[in-house]
FINUGU-402120 format. One record per residue (C-alpha): residue in three letters; x, y, z. Coordinates in steps of 0.2 Angstrom, whole numbers, padded with zeros to 4 digits, always signed. Layout:
BEGIN
ALAXYZ...
***
This chain:
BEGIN
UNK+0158-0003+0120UNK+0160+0012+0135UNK+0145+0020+0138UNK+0156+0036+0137UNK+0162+0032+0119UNK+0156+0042+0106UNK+0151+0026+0093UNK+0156+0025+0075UNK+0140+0023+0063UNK+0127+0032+0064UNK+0111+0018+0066UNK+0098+0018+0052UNK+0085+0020+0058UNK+0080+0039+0064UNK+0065+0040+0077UNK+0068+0055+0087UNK+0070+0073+0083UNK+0070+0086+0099UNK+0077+0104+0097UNK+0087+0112+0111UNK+0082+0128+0118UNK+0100+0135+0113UNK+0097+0128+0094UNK+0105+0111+0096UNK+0096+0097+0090UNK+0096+0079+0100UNK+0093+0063+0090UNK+0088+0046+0092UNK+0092+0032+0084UNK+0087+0013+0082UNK+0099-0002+0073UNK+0084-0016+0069UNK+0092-0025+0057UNK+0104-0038+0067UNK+0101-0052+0078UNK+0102-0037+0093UNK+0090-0022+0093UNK+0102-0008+0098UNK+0098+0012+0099UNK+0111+0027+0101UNK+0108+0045+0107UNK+0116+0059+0099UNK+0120+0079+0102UNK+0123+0092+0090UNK+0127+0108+0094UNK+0127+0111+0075UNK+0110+0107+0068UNK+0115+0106+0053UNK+0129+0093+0053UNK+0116+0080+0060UNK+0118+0064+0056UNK+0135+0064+0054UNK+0144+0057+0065UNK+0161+0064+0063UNK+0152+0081+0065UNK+0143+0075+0082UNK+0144+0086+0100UNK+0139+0071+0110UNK+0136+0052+0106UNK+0132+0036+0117UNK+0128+0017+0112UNK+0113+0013+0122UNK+0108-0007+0125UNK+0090-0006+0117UNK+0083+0003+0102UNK+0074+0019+0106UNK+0054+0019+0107UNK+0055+0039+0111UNK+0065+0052+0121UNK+0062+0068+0125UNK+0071+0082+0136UNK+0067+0086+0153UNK+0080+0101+0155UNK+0092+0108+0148UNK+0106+0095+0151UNK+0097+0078+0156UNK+0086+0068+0141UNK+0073+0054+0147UNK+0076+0037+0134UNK+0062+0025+0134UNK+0067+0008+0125UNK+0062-0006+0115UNK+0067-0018+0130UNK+0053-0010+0143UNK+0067+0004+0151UNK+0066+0019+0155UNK+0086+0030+0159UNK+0092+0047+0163UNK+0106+0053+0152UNK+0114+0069+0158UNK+0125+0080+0146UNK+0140+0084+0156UNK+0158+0093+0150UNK+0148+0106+0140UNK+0136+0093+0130UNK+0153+0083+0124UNK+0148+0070+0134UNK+0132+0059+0137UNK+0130+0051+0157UNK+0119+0039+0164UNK+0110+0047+0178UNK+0099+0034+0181UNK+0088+0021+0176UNK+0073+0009+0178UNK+0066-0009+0170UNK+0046-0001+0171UNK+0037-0011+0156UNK+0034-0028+0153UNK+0036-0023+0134UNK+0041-0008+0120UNK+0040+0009+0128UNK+0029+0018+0113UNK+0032+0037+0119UNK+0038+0049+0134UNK+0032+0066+0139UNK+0038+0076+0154UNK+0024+0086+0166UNK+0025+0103+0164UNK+0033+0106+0182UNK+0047+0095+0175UNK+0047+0084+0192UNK+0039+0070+0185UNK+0035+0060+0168UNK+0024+0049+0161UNK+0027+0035+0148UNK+0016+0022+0139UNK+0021+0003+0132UNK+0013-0011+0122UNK+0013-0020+0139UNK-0004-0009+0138UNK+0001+0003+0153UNK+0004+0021+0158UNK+0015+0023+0170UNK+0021+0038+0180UNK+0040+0042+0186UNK+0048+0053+0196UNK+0063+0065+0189UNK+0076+0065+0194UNK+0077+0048+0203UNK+0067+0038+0190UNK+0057+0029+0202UNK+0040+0024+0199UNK+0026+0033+0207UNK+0011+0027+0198UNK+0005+0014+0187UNK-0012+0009+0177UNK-0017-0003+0167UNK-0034+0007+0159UNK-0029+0002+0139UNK-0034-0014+0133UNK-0022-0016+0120UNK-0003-0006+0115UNK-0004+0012+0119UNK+0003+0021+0106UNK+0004+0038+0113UNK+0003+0050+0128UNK+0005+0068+0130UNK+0007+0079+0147UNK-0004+0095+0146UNK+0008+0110+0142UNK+0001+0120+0159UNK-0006+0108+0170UNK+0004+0094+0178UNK-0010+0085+0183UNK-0017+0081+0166UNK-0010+0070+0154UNK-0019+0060+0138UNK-0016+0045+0129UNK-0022+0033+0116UNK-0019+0014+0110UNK-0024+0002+0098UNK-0040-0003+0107UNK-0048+0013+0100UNK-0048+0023+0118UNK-0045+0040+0119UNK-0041+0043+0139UNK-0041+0062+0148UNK-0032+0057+0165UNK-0031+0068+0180UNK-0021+0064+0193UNK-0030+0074+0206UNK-0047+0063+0205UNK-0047+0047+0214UNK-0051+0037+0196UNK-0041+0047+0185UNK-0045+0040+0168UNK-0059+0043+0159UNK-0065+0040+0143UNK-0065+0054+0129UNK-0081+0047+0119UNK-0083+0060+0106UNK-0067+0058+0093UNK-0072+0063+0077UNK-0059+0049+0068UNK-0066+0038+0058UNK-0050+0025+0062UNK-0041+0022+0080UNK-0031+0036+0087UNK-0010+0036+0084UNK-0004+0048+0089UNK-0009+0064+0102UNK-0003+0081+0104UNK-0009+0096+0115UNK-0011+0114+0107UNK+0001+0127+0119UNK-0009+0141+0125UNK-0028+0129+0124UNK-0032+0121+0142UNK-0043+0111+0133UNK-0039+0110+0115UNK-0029+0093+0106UNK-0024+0085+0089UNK-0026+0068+0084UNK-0017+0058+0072UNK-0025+0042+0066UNK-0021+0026+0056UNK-0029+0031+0040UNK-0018+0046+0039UNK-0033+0059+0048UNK-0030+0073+0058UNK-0042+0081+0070UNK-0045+0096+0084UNK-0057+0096+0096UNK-0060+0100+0115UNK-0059+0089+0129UNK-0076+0100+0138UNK-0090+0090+0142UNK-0104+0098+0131UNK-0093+0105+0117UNK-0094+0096+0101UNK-0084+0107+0089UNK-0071+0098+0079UNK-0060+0101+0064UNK-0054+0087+0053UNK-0044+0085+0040UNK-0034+0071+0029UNK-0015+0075+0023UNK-0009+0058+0024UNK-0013+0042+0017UNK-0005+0031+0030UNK-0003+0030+0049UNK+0003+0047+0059UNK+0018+0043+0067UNK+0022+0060+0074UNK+0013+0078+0077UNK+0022+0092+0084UNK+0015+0112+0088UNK+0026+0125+0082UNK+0029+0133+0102UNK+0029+0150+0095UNK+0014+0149+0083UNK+0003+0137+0091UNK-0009+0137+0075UNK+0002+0128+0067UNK+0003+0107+0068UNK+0018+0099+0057UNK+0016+0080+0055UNK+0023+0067+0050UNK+0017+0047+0045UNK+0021+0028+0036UNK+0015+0038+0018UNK+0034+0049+0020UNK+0025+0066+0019UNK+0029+0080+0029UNK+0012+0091+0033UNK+0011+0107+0040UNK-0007+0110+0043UNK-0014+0128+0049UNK-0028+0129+0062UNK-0042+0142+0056UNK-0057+0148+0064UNK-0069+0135+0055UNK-0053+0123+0045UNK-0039+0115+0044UNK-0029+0121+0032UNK-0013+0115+0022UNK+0003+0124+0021UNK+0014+0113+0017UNK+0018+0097+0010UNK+0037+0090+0006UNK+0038+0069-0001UNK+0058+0070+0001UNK+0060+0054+0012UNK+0061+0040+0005UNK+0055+0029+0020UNK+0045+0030+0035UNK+0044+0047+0043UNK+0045+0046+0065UNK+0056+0064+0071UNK+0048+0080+0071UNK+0054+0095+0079UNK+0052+0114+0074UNK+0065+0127+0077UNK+0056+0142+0072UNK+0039+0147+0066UNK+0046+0145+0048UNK+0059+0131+0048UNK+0056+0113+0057UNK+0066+0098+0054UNK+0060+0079+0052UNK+0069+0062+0051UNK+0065+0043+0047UNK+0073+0027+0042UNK+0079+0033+0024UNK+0095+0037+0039UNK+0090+0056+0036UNK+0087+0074+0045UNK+0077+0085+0034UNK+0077+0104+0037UNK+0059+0112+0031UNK+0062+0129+0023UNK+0041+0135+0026UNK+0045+0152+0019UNK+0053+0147+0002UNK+0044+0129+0002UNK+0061+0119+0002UNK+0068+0105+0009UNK+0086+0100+0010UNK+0096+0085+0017UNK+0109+0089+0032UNK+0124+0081+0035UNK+0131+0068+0025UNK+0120+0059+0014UNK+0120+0040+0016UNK+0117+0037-0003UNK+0126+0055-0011UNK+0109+0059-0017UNK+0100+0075-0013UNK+0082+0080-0014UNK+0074+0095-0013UNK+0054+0101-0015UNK+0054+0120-0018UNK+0035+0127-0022UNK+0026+0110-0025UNK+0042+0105-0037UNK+0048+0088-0033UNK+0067+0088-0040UNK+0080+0070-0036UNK+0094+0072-0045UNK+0087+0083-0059UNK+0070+0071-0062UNK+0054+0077-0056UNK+0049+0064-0043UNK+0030+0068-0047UNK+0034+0057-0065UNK+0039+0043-0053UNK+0025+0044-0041UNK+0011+0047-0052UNK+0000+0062-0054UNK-0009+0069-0039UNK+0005+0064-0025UNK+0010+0084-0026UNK-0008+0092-0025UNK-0010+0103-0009UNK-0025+0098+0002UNK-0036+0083+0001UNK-0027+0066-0002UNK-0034+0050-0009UNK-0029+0032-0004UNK-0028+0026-0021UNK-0016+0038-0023UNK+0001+0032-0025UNK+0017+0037-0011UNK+0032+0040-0011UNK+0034+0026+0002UNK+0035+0010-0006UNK+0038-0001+0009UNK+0022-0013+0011UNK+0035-0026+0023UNK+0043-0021+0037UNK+0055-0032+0028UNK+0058-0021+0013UNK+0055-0005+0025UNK+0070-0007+0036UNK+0082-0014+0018UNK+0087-0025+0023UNK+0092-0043+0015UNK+0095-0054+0028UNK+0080-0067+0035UNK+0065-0056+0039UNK+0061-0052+0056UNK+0044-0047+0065UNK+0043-0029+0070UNK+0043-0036+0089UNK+0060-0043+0088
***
């Protein structure tokens, strides 16, 4: 297929969820189903026509699933893939059309996340191949690479103001505080308060030192990088790994997140808690995208093949687009409604409780294989492909 053409099916699986800062919303997707892992990139100037295709501003086939994405301006979006790239896509002919700018074979293995410095001249990405690596923009040339992790790193994060500073975190339970301007930049952050390895990490806009952790029992946590201070705030919204944790940009107290247990969580961040605002259980299979648009309106996606918009202010969530299976689900005020049932009859009592969660408790997400997660009914694959 040209790389220029728009493609014709939307792929199934949703992993990434950015908004644009003229309200247009990039998404990401993964096909893992066939005997080929492929990924697309779409543009919607329209949020809410997302993911239908027909409705699309921009749309291009890309040769390997999508491990994460993220702008770096306002035209150009950096892709890392399942194959161990990293490319440069450029929106050209007023976002109608995505182009190839550049790109790189960096990792050995799946490229886990992306995050651009704050300068915007450079990035910094993470794989299962166990390294961080660091690329300049726009060439895409690599500048730096470490090897610190000793197992998949699952996340990493550049500091919102500082573009020396960047965190990350991996499945051999490190935490790591890098700062590019000291002759061994890693070092070990010690002091997390999880009581399970770190998934997923998050700065907080406007705190030099302040970050959120998502872990693979479903905890969250706050606390700050400074040597001496030991303050932390926990909490446990989900019953399953974080996938995903996003600060609302223009009200930094507040953290959405996102997990394997399907929940959407908007935690608040008070003086001595963490505490929950909102809670939604419409998706139906593992949650990835995040992205707020507002103080009061975020959007989500996952491998159900939909794009949630969060309604914070009325407690409601709605489908957009075209629904894959004509159904629609809504959760207004801690109702859970799909298709005139109450879907808390269905998950058992407890499931739409604010606050504390229990891992007995039963979720929405019934996916125990990857197998059964991704629907599919052909010979099972392994997650690695």
């Amino acid at each position: 297929m040209d790389q220029y053409q728009i493609p014709t099916v939307m792929d199934k699986q949703l992993d990434v969820l950015h908004c644009h800062a003229d309200g247009g919303l990039l998404l990401g997707a993964s096909c893992l189903t066939g005997r080929y892992w492929l990924g697309s990139l779409w543009f919607y100037q329209n949020p809410r026509a997302a993911p239908d295709v027909d409705r699309c501003t921009a749309g291009v086939q890309l040769e390997a699933g999508v491990g994460d994405a993220g702008w770096v301006d306002a035209t150009h979006v950096l892709v890392g893939l399942d194959t161990g790239g990293v490319a440069l896509w450029q929106l050209e002919d007023d976002y109608h059309t995505f182009v190839l700018s550049q790109a790189a074979q960096g990792h050995d293995h799946v490229v886990s996340s992306v995050s651009v410095l704050s300068d915007h001249s450079k990035a910094a990405s993470s794989g299962h191949d166990r390294c961080i690596k660091l690329w300049d923009l726009p060439t895409v040339s690599l500048l730096y690479s470490a090897q610190a992790h000793l197992d998949t790193v699952t996340s990493i994060d550049c500091h919102p103001s500082e573009p020396d500073l960047f965190i990350s975190c991996g499945q051999d339970d490190r935490i790591l505080l890098w700062d590019k301007r000291k002759p061994k930049p890693a070092s070990l952050l010690n002091k997390s308060p999880l009581q399970n390895t770190a998934t997923c990490v998050r700065w907080q806009p406007g705190q030099t030192h302040k970050l959120a952790l998502g872990s693979e029992s479903g905890q969250l946590a706050i606390l700050d990088t400074r040597v001496g201070v030991e303050n932390y705030l926990t909490a446990r919204p989900h019953q399953r790994p974080v996938y995903n944790m996003q600060f609302c940009p223009s009200k930094p107290s507040l953290l959405a997140s996102v997990g394997e247990d399907c929940r959407t969580v908007v935690t608040s961040l008070q003086e001595d808690s963490l505490k929950q605002e909102y809670l939604d259980i419409t998706h139906t299979d593992f949650v990835h995208g995040v992205a707020w648009s507002s103080d009061s309106e975020l959007y989500t996606c996952g491998w159900d093949a939909k794009v949630l918009s969060h309604d914070l202010t009325r407690g409601v969530a709605t489908s957009l687009g075209q629904a894959v299976d004509g159904s629609s689900t809504v959760q207004m005020n801690g109702d859970v409604v799909e298709n005139g049932v109450d879907a808390r009859d269905l998950l058992g009592a407890g499931d739409g409780s604010e606050g504390k969660s229990d891992q007995s408790t039963s979720s929405p997400c019934k996916s125990p294989s990857y197998s059964q997660a991704v629907k599919t009914s052909s010979q099972e694959i392994t997650a690695e492909g």
